[in-house]
N, C-alpha and C positions, 0 to 999 in steps of 0.2 A: 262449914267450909266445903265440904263434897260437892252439897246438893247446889253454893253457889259455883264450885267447879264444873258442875254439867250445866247448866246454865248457860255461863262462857261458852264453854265447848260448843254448844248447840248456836250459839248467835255466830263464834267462830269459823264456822259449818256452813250456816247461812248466806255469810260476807263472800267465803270463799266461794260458794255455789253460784255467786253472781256471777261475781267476775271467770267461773269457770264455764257461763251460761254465754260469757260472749267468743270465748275462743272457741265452742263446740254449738255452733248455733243447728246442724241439723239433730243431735240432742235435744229433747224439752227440759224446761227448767224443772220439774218434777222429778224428772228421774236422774238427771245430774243428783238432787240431792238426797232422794234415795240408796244411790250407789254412796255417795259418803257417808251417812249413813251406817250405813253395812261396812266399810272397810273402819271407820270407828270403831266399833265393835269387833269384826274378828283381828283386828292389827292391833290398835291402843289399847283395846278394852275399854272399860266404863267405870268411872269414879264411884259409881252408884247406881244400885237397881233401877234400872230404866223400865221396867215394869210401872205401868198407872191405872189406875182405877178406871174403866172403860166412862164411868157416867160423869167423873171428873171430868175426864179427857173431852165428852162433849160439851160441859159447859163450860170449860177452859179453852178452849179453841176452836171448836166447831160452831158454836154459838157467834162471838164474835162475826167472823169469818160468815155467816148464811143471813146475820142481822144487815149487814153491808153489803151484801150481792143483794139482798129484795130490796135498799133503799137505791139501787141503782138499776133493778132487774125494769126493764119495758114494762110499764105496767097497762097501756095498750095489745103489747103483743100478748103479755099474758091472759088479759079476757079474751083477745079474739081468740085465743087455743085453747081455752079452758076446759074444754071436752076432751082434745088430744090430751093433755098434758094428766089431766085425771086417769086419762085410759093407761098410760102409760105407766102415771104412780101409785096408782093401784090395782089395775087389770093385770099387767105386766108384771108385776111384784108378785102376786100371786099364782100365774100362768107358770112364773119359774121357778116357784115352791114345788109345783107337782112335779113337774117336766125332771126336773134336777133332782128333786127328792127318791121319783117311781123308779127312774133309768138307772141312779147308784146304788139303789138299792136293790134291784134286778141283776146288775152287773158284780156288786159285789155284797153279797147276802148278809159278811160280817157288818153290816154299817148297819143298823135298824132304820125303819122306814122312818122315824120322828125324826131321829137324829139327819138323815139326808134329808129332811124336809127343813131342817135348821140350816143345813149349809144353805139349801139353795133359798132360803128366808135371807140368814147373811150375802149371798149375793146379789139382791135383789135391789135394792137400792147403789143407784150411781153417786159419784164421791163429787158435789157443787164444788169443790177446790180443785179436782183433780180437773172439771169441764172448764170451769174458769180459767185453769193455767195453760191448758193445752188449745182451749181457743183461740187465746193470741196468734197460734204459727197455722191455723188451716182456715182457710175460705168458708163461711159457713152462711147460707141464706136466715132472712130477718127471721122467715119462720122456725128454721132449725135451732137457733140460737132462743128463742123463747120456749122453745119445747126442751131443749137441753134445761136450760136453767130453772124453767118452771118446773119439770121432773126433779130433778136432783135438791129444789125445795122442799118437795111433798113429798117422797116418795122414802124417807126414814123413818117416818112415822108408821108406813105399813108393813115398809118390814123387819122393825122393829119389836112391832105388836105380832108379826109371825113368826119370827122367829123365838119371843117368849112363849108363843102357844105350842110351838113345835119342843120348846124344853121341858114343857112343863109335861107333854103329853111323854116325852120319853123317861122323864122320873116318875110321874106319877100312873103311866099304862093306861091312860084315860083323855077323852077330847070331847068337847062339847061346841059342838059348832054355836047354836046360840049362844052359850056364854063370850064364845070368841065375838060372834057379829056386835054383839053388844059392847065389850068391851073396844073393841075396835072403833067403834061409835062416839064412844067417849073421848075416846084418846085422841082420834082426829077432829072431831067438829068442837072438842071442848078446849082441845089447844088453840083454835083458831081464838074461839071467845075470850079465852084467856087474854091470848096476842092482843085482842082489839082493845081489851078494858085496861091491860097496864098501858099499853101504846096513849091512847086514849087522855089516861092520866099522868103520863110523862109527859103529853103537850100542854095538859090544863097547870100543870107543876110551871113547867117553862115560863106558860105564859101569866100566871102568878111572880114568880121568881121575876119576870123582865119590868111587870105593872109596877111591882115596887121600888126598881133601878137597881137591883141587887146583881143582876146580869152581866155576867165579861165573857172574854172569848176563851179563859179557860173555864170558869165554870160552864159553859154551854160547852164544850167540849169534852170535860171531865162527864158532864150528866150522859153526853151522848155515849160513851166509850161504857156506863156505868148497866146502859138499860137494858143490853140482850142479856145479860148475867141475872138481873133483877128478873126479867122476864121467865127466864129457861126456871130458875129455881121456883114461881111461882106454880108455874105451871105443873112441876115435878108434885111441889105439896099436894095440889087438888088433883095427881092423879091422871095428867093429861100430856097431852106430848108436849116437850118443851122445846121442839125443834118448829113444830107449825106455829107454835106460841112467839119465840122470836122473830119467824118471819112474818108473820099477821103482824105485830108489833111494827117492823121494819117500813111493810107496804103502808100500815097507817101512817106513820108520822113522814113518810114520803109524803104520800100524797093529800095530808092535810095543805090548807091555802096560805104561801107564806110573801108578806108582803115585799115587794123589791124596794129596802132603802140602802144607803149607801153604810151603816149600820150589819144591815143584814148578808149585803156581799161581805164585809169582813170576814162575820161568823160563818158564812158559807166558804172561803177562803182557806180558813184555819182549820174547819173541821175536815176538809178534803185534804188538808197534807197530813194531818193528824192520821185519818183513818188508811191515808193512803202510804205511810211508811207503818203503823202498825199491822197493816192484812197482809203486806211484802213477808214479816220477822214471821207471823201466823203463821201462815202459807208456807214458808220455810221448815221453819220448826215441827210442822204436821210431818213433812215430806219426811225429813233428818229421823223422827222418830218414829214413823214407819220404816225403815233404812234399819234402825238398829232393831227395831220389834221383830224383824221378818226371821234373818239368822235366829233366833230364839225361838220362833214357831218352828222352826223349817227344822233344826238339827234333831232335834228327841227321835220324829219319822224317821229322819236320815239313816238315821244310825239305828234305828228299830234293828232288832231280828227275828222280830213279826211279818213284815210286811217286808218286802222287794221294792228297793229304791224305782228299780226299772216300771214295774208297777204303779207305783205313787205318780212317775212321774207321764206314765201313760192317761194315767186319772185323771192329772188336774188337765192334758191338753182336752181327756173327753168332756170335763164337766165346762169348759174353754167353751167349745165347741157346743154344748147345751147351751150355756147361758147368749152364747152370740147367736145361736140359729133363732133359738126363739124370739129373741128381740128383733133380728132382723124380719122375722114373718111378721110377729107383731106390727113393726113400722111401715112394712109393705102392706098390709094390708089396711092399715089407718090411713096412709098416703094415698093407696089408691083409692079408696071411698071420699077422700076428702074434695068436697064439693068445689070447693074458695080457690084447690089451685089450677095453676095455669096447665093448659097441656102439654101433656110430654111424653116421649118417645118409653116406651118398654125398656130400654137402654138406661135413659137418662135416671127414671122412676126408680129402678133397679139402683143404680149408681147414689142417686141424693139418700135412696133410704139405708144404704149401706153406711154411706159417710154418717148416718143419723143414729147407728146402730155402733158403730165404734170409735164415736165419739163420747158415746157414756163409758166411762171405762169404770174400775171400782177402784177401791183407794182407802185411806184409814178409815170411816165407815163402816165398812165390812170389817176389816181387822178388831176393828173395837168390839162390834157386837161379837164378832166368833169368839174371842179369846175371854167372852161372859159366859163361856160352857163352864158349867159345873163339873167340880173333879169327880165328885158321886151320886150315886142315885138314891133314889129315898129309902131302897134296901138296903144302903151302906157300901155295895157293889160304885166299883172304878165304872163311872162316864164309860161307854163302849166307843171307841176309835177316836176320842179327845182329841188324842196329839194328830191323828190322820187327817179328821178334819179342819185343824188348824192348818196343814199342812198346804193341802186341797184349795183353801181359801186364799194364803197367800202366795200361791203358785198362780192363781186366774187373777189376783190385784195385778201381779207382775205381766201376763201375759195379755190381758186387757190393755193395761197401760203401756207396753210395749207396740200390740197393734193401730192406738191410740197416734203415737209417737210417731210409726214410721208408713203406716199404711195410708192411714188417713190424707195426710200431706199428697200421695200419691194421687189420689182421688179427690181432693179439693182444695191443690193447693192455694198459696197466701197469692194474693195478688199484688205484686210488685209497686210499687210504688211508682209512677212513671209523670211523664207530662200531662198525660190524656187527662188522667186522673186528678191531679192537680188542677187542672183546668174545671174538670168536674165538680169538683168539692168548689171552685172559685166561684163557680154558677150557680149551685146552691146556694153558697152566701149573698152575692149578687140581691139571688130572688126574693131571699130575706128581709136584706139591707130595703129595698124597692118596697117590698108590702111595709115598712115599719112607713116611711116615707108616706106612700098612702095613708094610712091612717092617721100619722102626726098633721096633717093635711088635713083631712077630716074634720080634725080637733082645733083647727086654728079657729080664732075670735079676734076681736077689735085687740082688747087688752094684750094677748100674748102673739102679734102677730108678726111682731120686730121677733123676738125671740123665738117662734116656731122659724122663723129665716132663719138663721143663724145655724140651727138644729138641722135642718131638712141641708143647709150646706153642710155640714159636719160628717152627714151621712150619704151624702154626694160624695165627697171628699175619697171614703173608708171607697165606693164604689170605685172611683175612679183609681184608686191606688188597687185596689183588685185586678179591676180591667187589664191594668198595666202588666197584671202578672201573665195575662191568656194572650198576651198580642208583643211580634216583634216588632224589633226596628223599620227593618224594610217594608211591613204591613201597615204601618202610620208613616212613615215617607211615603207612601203611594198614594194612600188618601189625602194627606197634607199636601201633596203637588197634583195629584185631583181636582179636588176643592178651590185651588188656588187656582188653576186653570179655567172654571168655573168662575172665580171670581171675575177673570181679567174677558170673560166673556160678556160677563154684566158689563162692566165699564165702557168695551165695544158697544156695547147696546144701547147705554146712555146716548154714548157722545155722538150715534149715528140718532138718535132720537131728537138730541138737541135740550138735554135736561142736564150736562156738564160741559163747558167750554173744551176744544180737543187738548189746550194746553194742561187743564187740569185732568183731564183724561190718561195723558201720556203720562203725568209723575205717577198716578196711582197705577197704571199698569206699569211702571217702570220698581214702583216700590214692591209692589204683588212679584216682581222680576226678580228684585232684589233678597226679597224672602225665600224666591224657592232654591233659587242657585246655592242660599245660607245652608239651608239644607241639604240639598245635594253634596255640599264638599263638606260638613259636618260628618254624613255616613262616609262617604268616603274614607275621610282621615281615620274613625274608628273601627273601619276594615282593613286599613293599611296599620293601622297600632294591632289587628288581633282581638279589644277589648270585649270583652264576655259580656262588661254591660250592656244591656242594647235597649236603655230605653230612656226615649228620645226628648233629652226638655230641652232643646233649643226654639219647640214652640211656646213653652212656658216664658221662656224671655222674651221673644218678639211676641207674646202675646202681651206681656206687661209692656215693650216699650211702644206697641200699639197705641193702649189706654194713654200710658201718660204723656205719645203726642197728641190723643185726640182730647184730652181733659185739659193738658196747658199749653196748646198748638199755640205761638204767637202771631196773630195777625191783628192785622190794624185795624181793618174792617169785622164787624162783633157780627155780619151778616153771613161773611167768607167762613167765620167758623161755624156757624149753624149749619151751613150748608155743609163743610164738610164732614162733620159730625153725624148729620143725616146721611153721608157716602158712605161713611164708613157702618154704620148701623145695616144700613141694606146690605152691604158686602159682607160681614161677617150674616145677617139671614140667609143673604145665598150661600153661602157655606153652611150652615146649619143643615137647611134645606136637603142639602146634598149628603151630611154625616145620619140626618133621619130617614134616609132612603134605606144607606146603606148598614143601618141597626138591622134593619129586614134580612139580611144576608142569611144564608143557609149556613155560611161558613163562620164558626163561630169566633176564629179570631178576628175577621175583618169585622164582625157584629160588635165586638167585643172593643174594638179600636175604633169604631166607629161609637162608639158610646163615649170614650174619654175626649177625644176631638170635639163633640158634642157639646160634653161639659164644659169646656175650659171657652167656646163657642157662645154659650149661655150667660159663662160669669164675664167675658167680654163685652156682652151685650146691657147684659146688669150694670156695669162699669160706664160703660156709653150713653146709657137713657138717663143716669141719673147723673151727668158729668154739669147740668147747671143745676141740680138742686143738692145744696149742702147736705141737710142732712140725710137724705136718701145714701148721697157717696160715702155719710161716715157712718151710717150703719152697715153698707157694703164692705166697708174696711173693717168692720166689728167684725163682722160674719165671716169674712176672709183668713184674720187672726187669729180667731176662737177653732177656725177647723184643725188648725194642728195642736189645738190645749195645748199651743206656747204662753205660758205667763210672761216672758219680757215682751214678746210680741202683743200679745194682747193688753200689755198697758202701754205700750210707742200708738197704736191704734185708737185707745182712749182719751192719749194728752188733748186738752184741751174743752172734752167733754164736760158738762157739769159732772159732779158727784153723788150727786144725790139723783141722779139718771142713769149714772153706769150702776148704782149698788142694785135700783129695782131695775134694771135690763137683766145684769146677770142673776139675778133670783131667779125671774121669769123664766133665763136660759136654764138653769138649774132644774124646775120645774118640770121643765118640758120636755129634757135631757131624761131625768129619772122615769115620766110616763113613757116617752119612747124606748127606754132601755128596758122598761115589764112588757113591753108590745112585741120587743124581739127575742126576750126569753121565749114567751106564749108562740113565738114564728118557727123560732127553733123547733121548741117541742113539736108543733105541725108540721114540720118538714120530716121529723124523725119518722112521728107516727104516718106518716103516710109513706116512708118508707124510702123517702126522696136523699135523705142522708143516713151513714152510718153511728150506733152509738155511739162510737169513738170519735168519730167527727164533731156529732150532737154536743160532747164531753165536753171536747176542746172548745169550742165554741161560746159556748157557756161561761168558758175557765174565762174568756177574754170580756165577755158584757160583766162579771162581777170584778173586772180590773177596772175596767169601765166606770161600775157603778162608785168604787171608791175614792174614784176623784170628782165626783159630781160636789160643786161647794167649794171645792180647795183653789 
C-alpha cells in the first residue's frame, strides 16, 4: 500500500504540474515539477524511500523516454551533423572531465583529482528530457535542434564509462588509459550493434506476428511500448551501453520501409496517442523525482560542519561556470569552422552558439550517475567528499536548468504565432498538396483516368480551402470585379466584331452587371454587420447558378444554345486568363486569391464543355461529391448510375487515393528535410494524411 501511495502521489504531482504549467507559462514545465517535488518532500514527507537504484531508474524511465525521441529525432538532420554531434558527445564529455576535474581539485585540495574527475564525468552528459521539454518555449534553428538531440542521445554513454573509470581509479589508485579506450570501444560501438540486431528482430517478430493475422493495435502497441526495456536489458548482459542500444533500436525501426495502408494509419494513430500520453507521465515523473532526490543530496553538505555552506555554494556557481565556459568555446569553435553554415556576423555567431550552449542543461542523468558513488573505498576508508560531490552536482542540474529556463528564451525567443506565419506554414502545404497532384498526373492511364479526376479534384479542393485561409474578403472582390470587367470587355469585343447580335450582347453585359453589383452590396452588408467571416462564397452560388443556366438554358432554338454555351465558355477563359496572370503576383495574398478564383473558373469550365455529353457531366458530378468525402452527397450524385460501375469507380478512387496519400507523406518528409517546414508542422501534418488514410474504403 506505501509503495502504491507514492505512485499516486507522483501521477498526483504530475496532473497538477500541468495545469500549474498553464497559469505560470514563463516557468518551464521542468521545473514547475521539480519545485513540487521538493515541497513534497520537505512539507508532506514521503510514504516511502524515494531512494532508487540508479541503473533501474535508467531502464525505468530513461529508456522509454530516449527509445521515443530517436523514433522521432530528424534522422536527416542527424547524418548531416554527424561529426558535430560526435564532437560534442564525446570530445566535449571528455574536455569537461579534465577542465572540471584539474580546476576543483586545484581550488579545493580536499576533493581528490579522480574523484573531481567523476563529478565533472557526471556532468558531462546533457539530460534528452530536460532539451526536449524546454525546446518547446525557445526559438531553436534546424541545425541546433539536431545537435541538441543527437548529443543528449550519445553522449551517456561516455560519460557514463568516465565517470566509472574516474571511480574506479579513486578506489582502486590506478588508471589505465588503454583499458579505458578499449573498454570505451565496447560499450559504445557494441551498444549501437546490440540496438541494431534487437531492433532488427522486433521488426522481423512484427512482421511474422502480422503474416500470420495475429496483429491488433494493442498488440502492436504493447510490443512497441515492450522493446526499449527488452533492448536496454540486452544490452546490459553483453556489457554494452544500453542507452546507444535503445536508440540504435529506435532509429532502426523508424526508419525501416512501412507501407501506407489504411490498416497501417490506424496502428500509426493508436501508437502516437499511446506513446504520446505515456512520455507526458515519464517526463513528469523524471522531473517530480528529481524534486524529491535533490533536498536529500543537497541536506547532509548543508548541514556539514566540515565544509562552509557559503563555500559549497561558491563551488557549484564555479563548477557552473566550468561546465558552461567550456561548452560554450567548444560550440564556438565547432560553429565557426563549420563549413555548411550560412554567414554571419561575430555577434549573431556569438549569440546562436550561446543559445546552443545552454540549452543542454543537465537533469536526472547526472543525478543518477553521481548518487552511484560509492560510500567506501577498497581500503574500507569513507568515499572522500561523497556528500560534497553530490552536492556540487545538483546545485549545476539546478543552475543549468534555471539558465535554460530563463536566459535562453531571452536570446531566442518562441516565435509568436501570428498571421504571417500561418500564411507560411499555408504555402508549404499548398506546395505539397501541388507536387502530389503532379505526380498523381503522372500515374494517370486509360483504366484509372475517371478516378485519378476525382482525386486530383479532392486535392484541388484541400488547395483551395487553404488558399481561402491566405486571402481576404476585399482581395477576391477586387479580382471578382476585375475579371468581371474583363469579361464585359470581351463582350464589347464581340458585338463590335459582329460574332453576337448587340441585343444578346447587352443581357450578357447586363448579367456580368448584375453579378458584380451582387457582390458589391454582399461586402457591403458584412461590413455594416461587423462579421469576422470574410470569406466570400457568394461566387460559389452564382458560380453554380451559372452552370445550371448554361446546362438547362431553355430556348427553342438547340442552335441559340450552343451558341450561348460557347459565350459563356469563352467568358469564363477570359476570366481564367486574367486569375493566371495574376497567380504571378509578388504579393501572396492576391497570388493566393487568385488561385481559388481560378479553380472554381476551371470546375466552371469542366461544367460547360461537358454540359451535352451525359456521362462526362455525371462524372463531373462524382468528382464534385467525393471532394468533400460526403457519403449522402455522394450517393444523391450516383442515383441513377449503374452499380456495378460505381463499385469499380470507387475502388479505382480508393486506389489512387491510397497511392497519392504515400506520395504526400514522402512530400512531407521532403519539405521537412529540406528544411522548408518545422518538425512540428511535419507532425501535424502527417497526424492529418493517416486520418486521411482511415477513410480510404468506408
Amino acid at each position: 500500500m506505501e509503495m502504491l501511495e507514492f505512485v499516486l502521489l507522483l501521477l498526483a504531482a504530475v496532473l497538477v504540474s500541468a495545469v500549474l504549467d498553464q497559469v505560470t507559462p514563463r516557468v518551464s514545465l521542468p521545473l514547475v515539477q521539480i519545485a513540487l517535488g521538493a515541497v513534497i518532500i520537505l512539507l508532506v514527507g514521503t510514504p516511502v524511500d524515494v531512494a532508487i537504484d540508479p541503473e533501474l531508474f535508467l531502464v525505468l524511465f530513461i529508456a522509454p523516454l530516449l527509445f521515443d525521441e530517436s523514433r522521432h529525432a530528424s534522422k536527416r538532420g542527424l547524418w548531416d551533423n554527424k561529426g558535430a554531434i560526435v564532437s560534442l558527445a564525446v570530445g566535449l564529455v571528455l574536455a569537461t572531465v579534465l577542465v572540471v576535474g584539474f580546476v576543483l581539485n586545484w581550488l579545493e585540495p580536499s576533493i581528490p583529482l579522480a574523484a573531481a574527475f567523476a563529478l565533472g564525468a557526471a556532468l558531462g552528459p546533457t539530460d534528452a528530457v530536460a532539451v526536449s521539454a524546454l525546446g518547446k518555449d525557445i526559438h531553436l534553428s534546424s541545425r541546433q535542434k539536431s545537435l541538441l538531440s543527437g548529443e543528449a542521445l550519445i553522449n551517456d554513454a561516455s560519460g557514463v564509462v568516465s565517470f566509472q573509470f574516474a571511480i574506479a581509479a579513486a578506489i582502486t589508485g590506478s588508471f589505465s588509459l588503454a583499458n579505458a579506450a578499449q573498454s570505451f570501444a565496447i560499450s559504445f560501438f557494441g551498444g549501437i550493434a546490440v540496438g541494431l540486431v534487437v531492433g532488427l528482430l522486433a521488426v522481423l517478430a512484427l512482421g511474422a506476428i502480422r503474416s500470420y493475422g495475429y496483429e491488433s493495435i494493442t498488440v502492436h502497441v504493447v510490443f512497441e511500448v515492450f522493446t526499449p526495456f527488452i533492448t536496454f536489458l540486452a544490452a546490459e548482459h553483453f556489457g554494452t551501453s544500453g542507452i546507444l542500444a535503445v536508440v540504435a533500436a529506435g532509429l532502426l525501426i523508424a526508419l525501416m520501409p512501412h507501407k501506407p495502408t489504411p490498416a497501417a494509419a490506424r496502428l500509426k494513430l493508436a501508437s502516437n496517442s499511446v506513446w504520446e500520453a505515456l512520455v507526458f507521465v515519464i517526463n513528469g515523473v523524471v522531473f517530480v523525482m528529481l524534486g524529491m532526490q535533490l533536498p536529500k543530496a543537497v541536506m547532509p553538505s548543508w548541514h556539514s560542519s566540515e565544509t562552509s555552506s557559503l563555500l559549497l555554494c561558491a563551488l557549484v556557481l564555479l563548477v557552473t561556470a566550468l561546465v558552461v565556459g567550456v561548452r560554450f568555446l567548444w560550440v564556438l569553435i565547432m560553429e565557426r569552422m563549420h563549413r555548411g553554415s550560412k554567414p554571419r556576423t561575430g555577434g549573431q555567431l556569438i549569440r546562436d552558439a550561446l543559445v546552443t550552449t545552454l540549452s543542454g542543461p543537465k537533469g536526472a542523468i547526472t543525478l543518477s550517475i553521481i548518487m552511484t558513488i560509492p560510500f567506501t573505498l577498497s581500503t574500507g576508508e569513507a568515499f572522500p567528499q561523497r556528500d560534497n560531490l553530490i552536492f556540487l552536482a545538483s546545485g549545476v542540474i539546478l543552475c543549468t536548468l534555471l539558465l535554460a529556463n530563463f536566459v535562453v528564451p531571452l536570446l531566442a525567443p518562441k516565435e509568436q504565432a501570428d498571421e504571417r506565419d500561418e500564411q507560411a506554414v499555408n504555402a508549404a502545404h499548398i506546395e505539397i498538396l501541388k507536387r502530389v497532384i503532379r505526380q498523381v498526373r503522372e500515374q494517370k492511364t486509360p483504366t484509372n483516368e475517371a478516378a485519378t479526376q476525382i482525386v486530383v479534384r479532392q486535392y484541388s479542393e484541400r488547395i483551395k480551402r487553404l488558399r481561402r485561409k491566405n486571402t481576404s474578403a476585399p482581395c477576391l472582390l477586387e479580382l471578382r470585379a476585375t475579371a468581371i470587367e474583363q469579361q464585359k470587355a470581351q463582350v464589347d469585343k464581340y458585338i463590335r466584331e459582329g460574332r453576337i447580335s448587340r441585343a444578346e450582347g447587352e443581357r450578357e453585359i447586363e448579367r456580368l452587371e448584375s453579378s458584380r453589383r451582387t457582390l458589391l452590396r454582399a461586402h457591403t452588408r458584412r461590413q455594416a454587420l461587423g462579421e469576422v467571416w470574410s470569406r466570400l462564397k457568394v461566387g460559389t452560388v452564382h458560380t453554380a447558378r451559372r452552370v445550371d443556366r448554361a446546362v438547362r438554358h431553355v430556348v427553342d432554338d438547340e442552335s441559340q444554345i450552343e451558341q450561348h454555351r460557347q459565350l459563356r465558355i469563352e467568358l469564363e477563359e477570359c476570366a481564367l486568363a486574367y486569375y493566371n496572370l495574376r497567380m504571378a503576383d509578388e504579393n501572396l495574398e492576391i497570388a493566393d486569391g487568385a488561385g481559388v478564383l481560378a479553380a472554381e473558373c476551371r470546375s466552371t469550365l469542366a461544367f460547360l464543355r461537358a454540359a451535352n455529353e451525359p456521362e462526362k457531366l455525371a462524372s463531373a458530378n462524382v468528382a464534385g461529391s467525393v471532394v468533400g468525402m460526403d457519403a449522402g452527397g455522394m450517393r444523391g450524385a450516383l442515383e441513377g448510375m449503374d452499380t456495378q460501375k460505381i463499385q469499380v469507380i470507387k475502388a479505382r478512387v480508393s486506389d489512387v487515393e491510397a497511392d497519392a496519400l504515400r506520395i504526400e507523406l514522402e512530400e512531407i518528409q521532403a519539405m521537412r528535410d529540406e528544411g522548408a517546414i518545422s518538425r512540428e508542422t511535419a507532425r501535424n501534418l502527417r497526424e492529418e494524411v493517416y486520418l486521411l488514410q482511415m477513410t480510404i474504403g468506408d
